[in-house]
C-alpha positions as CSV (number, residue, x, y, z in Angstrom):
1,X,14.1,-86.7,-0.6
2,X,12.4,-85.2,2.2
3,X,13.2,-81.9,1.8
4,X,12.5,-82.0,-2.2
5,X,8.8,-83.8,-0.6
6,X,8.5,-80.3,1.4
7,X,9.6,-77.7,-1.4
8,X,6.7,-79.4,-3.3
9,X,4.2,-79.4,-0.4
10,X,4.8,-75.7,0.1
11,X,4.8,-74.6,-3.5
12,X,1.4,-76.4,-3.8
13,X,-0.3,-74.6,-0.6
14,X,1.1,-71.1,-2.4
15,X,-0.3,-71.7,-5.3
16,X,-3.7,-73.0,-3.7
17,X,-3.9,-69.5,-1.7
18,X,-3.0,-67.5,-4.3
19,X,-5.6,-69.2,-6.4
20,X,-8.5,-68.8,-3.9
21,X,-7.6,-65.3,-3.1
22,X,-8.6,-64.0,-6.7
23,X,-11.2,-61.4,-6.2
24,X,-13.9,-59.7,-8.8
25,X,-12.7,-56.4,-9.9
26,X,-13.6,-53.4,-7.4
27,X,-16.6,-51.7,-6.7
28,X,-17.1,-48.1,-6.6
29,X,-19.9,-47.2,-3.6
30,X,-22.1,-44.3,-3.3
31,X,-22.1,-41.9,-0.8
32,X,-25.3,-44.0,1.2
33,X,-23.7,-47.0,0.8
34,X,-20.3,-45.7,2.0
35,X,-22.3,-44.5,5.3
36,X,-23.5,-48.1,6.0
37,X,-19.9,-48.9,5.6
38,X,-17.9,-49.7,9.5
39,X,-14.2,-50.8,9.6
40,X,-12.8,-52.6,12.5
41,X,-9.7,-52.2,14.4
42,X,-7.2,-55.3,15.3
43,X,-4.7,-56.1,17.6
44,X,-3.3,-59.4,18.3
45,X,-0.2,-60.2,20.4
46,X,1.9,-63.7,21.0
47,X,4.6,-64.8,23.6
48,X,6.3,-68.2,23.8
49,X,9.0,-68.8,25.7
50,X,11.1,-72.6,26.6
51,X,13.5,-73.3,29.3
52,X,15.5,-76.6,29.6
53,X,17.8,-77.3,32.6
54,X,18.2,-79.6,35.4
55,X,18.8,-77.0,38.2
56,X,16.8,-74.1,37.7
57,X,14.2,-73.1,35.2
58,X,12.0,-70.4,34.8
59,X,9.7,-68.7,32.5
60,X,6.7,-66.1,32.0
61,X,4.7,-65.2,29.0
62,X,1.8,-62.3,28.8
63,X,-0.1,-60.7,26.2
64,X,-2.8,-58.1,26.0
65,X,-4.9,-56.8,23.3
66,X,-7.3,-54.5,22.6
67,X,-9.3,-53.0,19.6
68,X,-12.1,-50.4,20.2
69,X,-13.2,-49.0,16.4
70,X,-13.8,-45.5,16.6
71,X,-17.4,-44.3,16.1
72,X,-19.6,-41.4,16.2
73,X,-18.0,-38.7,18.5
74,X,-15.9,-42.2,19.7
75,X,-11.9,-42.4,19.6
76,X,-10.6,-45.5,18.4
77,X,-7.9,-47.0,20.4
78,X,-5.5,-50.4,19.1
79,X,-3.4,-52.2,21.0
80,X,-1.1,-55.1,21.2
81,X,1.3,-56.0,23.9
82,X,3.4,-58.7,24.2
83,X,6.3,-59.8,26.7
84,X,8.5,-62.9,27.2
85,X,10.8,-63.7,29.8
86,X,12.8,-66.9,30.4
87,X,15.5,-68.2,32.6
88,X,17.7,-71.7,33.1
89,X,20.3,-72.9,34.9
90,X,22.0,-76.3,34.8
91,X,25.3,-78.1,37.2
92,X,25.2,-81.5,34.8
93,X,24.6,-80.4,31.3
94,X,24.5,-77.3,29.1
95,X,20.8,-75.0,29.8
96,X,18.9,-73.6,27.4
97,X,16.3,-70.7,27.1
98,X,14.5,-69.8,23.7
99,X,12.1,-66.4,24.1
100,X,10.2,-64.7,22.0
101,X,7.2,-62.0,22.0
102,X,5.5,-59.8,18.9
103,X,2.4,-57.7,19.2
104,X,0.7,-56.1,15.8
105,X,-2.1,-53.4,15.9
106,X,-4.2,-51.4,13.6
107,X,-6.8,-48.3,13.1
108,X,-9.4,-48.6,10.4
């Protein structure tokens, strides 16, 4: 029942997206419009990281980002770093360490 319950809660959040997403048909822009036009660049980056022991547990998580658009006579630079580390150790039941890092980054 309860999975049924979340097949149903899912398909209905897809299908309210998609419905909201619908867009007018695309524009064409002149040249002086096209000039007044600036795209930005993104990066975004994510660690998480979970240790669970009795004797010994350790973890670290760091991220950096950094989006600069590119200008006039101006390089633009994107950037997304992420690492995740984790450690456990345990003498009266089994340890456990979960990690996990992704970093994404785009240009215009």
């Amino acid at each position: 029942m309860k999975t049924k319950f979340c097949s149903l809660l899912m398909g209905a959040s897809l299908l309210a997206l998609t419905s909201a997403a619908d867009a007018a048909q695309p524009l064409a822009l002149s040249d002086v419009q096209m000039d007044g036009v600036t795209a930005g660049a993104a990066a975004s980056a994510d660690a998480t990281s979970l240790a669970m022991g009795d004797f010994l547990t350790f973890s670290q998580t760091e991220t950096v980002t950094n989006a600069v658009p590119s200008g006039p006579g101006q390089v633009g630079v994107a950037f997304g770093g992420a690492f995740s580390a984790t450690m456990a150790a345990s003498a009266l039941f089994q340890a456990s360490a979960a990690s996990h890092s992704d970093s994404a980054a785009t240009l215009p």
